[in-house]
N, CA, C and O atoms as a printed pandas DataFrame, in Angstrom:
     atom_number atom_name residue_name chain_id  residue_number  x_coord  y_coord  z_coord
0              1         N          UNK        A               1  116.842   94.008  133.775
1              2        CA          UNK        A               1  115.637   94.077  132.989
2              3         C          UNK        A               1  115.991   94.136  131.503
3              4         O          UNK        A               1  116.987   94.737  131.099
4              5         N          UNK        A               2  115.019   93.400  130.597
5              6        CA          UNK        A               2  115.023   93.531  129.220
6              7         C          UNK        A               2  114.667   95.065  128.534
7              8         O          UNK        A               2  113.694   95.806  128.678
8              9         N          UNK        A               3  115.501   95.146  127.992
9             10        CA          UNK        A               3  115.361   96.440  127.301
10            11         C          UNK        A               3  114.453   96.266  125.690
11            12         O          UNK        A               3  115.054   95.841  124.703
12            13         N          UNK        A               4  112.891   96.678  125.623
13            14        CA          UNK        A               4  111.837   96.529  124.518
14            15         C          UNK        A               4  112.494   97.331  123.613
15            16         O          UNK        A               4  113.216   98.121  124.221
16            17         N          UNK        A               5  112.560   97.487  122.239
17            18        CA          UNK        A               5  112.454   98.176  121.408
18            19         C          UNK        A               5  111.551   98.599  121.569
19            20         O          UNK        A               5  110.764   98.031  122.325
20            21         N          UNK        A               6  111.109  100.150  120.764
21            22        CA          UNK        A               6  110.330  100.826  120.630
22            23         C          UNK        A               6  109.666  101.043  119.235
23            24         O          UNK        A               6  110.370  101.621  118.407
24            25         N          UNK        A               7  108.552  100.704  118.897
25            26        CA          UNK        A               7  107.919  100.661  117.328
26            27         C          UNK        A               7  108.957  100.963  116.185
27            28         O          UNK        A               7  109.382  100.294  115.243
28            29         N          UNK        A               8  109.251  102.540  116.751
29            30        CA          UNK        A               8  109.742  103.385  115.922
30            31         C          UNK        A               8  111.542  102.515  115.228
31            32         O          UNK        A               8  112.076  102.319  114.136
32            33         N          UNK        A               9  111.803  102.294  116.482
33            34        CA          UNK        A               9  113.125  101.712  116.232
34            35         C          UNK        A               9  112.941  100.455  115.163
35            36         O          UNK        A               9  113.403  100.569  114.027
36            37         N          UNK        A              10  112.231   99.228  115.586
37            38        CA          UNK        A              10  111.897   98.448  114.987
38            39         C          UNK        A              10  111.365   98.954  113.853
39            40         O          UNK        A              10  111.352   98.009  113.065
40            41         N          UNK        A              11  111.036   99.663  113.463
41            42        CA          UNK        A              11  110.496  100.131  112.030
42            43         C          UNK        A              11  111.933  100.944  111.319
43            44         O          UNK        A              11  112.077  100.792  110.106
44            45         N          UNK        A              12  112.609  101.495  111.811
45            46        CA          UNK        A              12  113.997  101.744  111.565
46            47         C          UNK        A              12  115.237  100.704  111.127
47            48         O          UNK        A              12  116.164  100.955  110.357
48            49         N          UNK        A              13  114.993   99.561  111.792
49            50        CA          UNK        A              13  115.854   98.773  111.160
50            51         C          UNK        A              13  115.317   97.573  110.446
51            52         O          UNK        A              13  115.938   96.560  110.126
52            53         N          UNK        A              14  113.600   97.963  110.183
53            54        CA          UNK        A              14  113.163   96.773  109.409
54            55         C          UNK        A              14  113.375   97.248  108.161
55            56         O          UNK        A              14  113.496   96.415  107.262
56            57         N          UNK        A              15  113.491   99.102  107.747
57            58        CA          UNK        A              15  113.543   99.875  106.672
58            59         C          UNK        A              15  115.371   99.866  106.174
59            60         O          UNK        A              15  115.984   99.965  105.111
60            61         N          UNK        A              16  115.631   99.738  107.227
61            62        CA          UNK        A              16  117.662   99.083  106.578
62            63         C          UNK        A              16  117.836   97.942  106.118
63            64         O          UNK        A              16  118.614   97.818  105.172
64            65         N          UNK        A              17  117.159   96.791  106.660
65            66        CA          UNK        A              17  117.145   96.221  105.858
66            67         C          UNK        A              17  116.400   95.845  104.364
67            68         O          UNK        A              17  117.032   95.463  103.379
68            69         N          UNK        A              18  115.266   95.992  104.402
69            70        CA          UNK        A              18  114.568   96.256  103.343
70            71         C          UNK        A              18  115.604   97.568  102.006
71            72         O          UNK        A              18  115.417   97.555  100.789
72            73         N          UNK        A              19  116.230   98.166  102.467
73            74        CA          UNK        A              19  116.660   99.167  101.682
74            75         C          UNK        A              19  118.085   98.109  101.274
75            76         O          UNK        A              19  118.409   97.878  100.109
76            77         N          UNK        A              20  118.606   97.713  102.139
77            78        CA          UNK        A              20  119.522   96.291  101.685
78            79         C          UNK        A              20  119.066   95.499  100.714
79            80         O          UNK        A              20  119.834   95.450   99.753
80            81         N          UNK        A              21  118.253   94.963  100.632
81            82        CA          UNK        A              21  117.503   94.426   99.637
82            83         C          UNK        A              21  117.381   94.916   98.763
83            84         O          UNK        A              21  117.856   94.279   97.823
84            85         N          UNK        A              22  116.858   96.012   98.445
85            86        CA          UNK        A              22  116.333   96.736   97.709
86            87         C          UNK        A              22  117.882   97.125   96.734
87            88         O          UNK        A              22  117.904   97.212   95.506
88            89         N          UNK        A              23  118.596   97.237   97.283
89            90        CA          UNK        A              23  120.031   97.631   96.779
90            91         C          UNK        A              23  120.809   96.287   95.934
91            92         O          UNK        A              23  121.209   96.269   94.770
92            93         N          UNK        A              24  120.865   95.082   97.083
93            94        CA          UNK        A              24  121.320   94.060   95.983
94            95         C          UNK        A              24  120.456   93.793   94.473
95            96         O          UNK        A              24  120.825   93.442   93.352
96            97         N          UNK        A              25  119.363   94.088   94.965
97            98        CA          UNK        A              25  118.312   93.737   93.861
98            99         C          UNK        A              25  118.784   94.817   92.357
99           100         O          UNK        A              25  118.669   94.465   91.183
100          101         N          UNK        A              26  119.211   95.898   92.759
101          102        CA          UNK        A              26  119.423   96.840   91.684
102          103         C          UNK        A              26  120.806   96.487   91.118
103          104         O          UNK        A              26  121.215   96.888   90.028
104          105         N          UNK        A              27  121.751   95.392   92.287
105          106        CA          UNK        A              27  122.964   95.018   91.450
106          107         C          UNK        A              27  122.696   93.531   90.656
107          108         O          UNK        A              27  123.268   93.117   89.648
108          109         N          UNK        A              28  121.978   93.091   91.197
109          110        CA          UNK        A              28  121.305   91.757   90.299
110          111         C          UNK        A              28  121.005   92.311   88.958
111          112         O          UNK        A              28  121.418   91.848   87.895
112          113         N          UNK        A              29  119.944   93.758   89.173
113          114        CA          UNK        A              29  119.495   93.981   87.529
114          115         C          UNK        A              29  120.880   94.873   86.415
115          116         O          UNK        A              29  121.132   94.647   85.231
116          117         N          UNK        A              30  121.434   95.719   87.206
117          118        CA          UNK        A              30  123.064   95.988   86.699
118          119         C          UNK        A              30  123.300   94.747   85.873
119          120         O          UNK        A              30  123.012   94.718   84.677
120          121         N          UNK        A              31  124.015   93.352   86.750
121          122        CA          UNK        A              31  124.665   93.046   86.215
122          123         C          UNK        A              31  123.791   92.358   84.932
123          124         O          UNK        A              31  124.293   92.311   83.809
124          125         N          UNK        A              32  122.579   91.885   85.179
125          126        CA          UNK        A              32  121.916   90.850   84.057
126          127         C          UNK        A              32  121.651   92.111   82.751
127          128         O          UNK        A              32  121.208   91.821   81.640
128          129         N          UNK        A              33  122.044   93.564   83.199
129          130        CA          UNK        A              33  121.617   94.379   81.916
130          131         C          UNK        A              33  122.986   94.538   80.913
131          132         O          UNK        A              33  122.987   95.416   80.051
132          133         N          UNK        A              34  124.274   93.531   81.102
133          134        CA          UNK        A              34  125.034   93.583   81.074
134          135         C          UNK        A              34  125.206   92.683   80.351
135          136         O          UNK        A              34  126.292   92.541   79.789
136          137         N          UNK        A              35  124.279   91.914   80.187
137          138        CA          UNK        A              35  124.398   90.380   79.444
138          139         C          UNK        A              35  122.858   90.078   78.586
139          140         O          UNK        A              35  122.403   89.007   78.184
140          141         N          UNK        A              36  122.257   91.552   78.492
141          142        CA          UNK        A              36  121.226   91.677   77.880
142          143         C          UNK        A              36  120.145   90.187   78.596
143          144         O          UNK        A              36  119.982   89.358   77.700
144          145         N          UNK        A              37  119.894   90.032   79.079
145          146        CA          UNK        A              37  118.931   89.022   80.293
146          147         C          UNK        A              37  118.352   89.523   81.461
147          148         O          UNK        A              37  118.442   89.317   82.671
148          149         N          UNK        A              38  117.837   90.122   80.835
149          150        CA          UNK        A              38  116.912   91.020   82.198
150          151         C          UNK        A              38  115.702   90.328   83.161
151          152         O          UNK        A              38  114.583   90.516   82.686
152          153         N          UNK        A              39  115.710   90.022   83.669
153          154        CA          UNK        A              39  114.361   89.079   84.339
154          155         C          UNK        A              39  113.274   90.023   84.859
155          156         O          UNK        A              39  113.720   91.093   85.273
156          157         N          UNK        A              40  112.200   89.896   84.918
157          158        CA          UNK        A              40  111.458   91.074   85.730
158          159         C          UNK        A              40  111.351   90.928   87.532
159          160         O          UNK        A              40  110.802   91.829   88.166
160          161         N          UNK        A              41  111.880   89.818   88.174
161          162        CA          UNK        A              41  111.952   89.508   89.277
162          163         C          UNK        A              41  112.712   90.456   89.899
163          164         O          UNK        A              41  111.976   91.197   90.550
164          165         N          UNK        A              42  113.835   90.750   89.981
165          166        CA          UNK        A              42  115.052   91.687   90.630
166          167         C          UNK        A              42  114.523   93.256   90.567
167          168         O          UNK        A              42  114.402   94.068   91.484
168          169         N          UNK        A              43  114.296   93.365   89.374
169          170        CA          UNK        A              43  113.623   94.880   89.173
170          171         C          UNK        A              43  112.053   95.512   89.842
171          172         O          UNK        A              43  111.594   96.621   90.116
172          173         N          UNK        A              44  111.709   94.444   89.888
173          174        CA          UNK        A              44  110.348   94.241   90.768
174          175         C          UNK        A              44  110.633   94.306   92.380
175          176         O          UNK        A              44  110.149   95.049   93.235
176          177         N          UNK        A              45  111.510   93.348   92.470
177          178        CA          UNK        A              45  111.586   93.535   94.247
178          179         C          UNK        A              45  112.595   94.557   94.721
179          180         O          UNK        A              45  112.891   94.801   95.890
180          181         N          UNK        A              46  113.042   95.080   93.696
181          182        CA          UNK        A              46  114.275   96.109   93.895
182          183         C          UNK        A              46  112.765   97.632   94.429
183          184         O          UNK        A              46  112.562   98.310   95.436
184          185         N          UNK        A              47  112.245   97.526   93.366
185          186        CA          UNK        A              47  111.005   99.064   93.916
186          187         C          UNK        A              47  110.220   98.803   94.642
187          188         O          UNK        A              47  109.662   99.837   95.010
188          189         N          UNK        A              48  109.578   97.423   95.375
189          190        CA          UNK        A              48  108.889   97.418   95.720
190          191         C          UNK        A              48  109.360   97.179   97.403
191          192         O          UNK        A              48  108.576   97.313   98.343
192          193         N          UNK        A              49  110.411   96.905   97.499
193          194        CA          UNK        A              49  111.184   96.988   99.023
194          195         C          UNK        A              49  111.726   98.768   99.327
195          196         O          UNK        A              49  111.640   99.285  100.441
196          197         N          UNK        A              50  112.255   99.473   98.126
197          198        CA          UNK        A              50  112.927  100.547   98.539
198          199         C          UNK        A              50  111.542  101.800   98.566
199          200         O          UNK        A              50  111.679  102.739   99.350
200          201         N          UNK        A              51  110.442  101.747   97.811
201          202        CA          UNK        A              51  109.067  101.810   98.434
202          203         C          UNK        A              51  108.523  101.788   99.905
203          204         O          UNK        A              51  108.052  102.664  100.630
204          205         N          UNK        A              52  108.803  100.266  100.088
205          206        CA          UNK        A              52  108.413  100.132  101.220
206          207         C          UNK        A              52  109.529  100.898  102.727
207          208         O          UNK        A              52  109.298  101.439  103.808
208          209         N          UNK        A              53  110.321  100.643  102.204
209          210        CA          UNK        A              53  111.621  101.345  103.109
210          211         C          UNK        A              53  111.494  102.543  103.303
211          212         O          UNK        A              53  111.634  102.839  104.490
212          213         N          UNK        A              54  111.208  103.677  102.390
213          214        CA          UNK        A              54  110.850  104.820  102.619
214          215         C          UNK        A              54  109.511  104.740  103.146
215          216         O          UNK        A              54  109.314  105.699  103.893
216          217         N          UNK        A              55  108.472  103.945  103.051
217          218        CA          UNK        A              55  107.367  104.488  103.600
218          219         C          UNK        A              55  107.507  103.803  105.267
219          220         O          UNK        A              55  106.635  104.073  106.093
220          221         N          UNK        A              56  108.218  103.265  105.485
221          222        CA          UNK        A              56  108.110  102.433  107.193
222          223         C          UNK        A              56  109.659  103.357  107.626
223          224         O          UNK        A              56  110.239  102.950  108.633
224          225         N          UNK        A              57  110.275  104.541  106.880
225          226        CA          UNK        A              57  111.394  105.654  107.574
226          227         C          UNK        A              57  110.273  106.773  107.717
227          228         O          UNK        A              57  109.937  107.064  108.865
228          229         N          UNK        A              58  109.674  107.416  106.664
229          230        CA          UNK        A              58  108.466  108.381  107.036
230          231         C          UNK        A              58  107.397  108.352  108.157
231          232         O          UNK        A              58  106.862  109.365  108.607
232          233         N          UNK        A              59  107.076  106.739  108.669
233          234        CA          UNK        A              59  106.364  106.265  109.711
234          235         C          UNK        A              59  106.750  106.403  111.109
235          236         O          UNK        A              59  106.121  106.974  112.000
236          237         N          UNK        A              60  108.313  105.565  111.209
237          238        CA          UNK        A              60  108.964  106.546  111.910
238          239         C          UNK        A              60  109.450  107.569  112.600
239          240         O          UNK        A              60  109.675  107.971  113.741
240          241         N          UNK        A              61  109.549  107.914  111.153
241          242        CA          UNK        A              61  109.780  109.891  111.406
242          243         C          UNK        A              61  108.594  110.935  112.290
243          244         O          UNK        A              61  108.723  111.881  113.067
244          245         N          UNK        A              62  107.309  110.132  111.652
245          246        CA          UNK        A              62  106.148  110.693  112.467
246          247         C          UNK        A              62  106.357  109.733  114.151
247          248         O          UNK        A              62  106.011  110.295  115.190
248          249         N          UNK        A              63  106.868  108.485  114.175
249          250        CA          UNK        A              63  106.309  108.948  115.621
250          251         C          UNK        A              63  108.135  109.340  116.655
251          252         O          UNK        A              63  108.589  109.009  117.750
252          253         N          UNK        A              64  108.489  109.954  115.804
253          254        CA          UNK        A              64  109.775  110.965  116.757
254          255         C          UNK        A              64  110.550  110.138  116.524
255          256         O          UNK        A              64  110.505  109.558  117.608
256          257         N          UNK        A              65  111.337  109.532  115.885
257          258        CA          UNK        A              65  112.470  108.636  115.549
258          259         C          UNK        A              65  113.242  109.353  114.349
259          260         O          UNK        A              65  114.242  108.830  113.858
């Protein structure tokens, strides 16, 4: 038999990756602050994934994961 994930899980590793993201995105804006070229793209999806990452680990967390 197939073994389902369970919400919680799936919301657990949709929030690792998203927090992956969220992480290259903050070395994208590192390095472009480095060369004075800042874009607002990287810095934007950098908070708005690690946001979301914490709020789908707190979701989680409520249902026992």
């Amino acid at each position: 038999m197939h073994r389902h994930k369970e919400d919680g899980e799936v919301l657990v590793i949709v929030a690792m990756v998203l927090g992956t993201i969220s992480v290259v995105c903050i070395g994208v804006t590192a390095r472009q602050c480095t060369t004075d070229q800042v874009a607002l793209g990287p810095p934007v999806i950098a908070l708005v994934t690690a946001f979301t990452a914490v709020a789908l680990l707190l979701t989680a967390t409520a249902y026992g994961h």
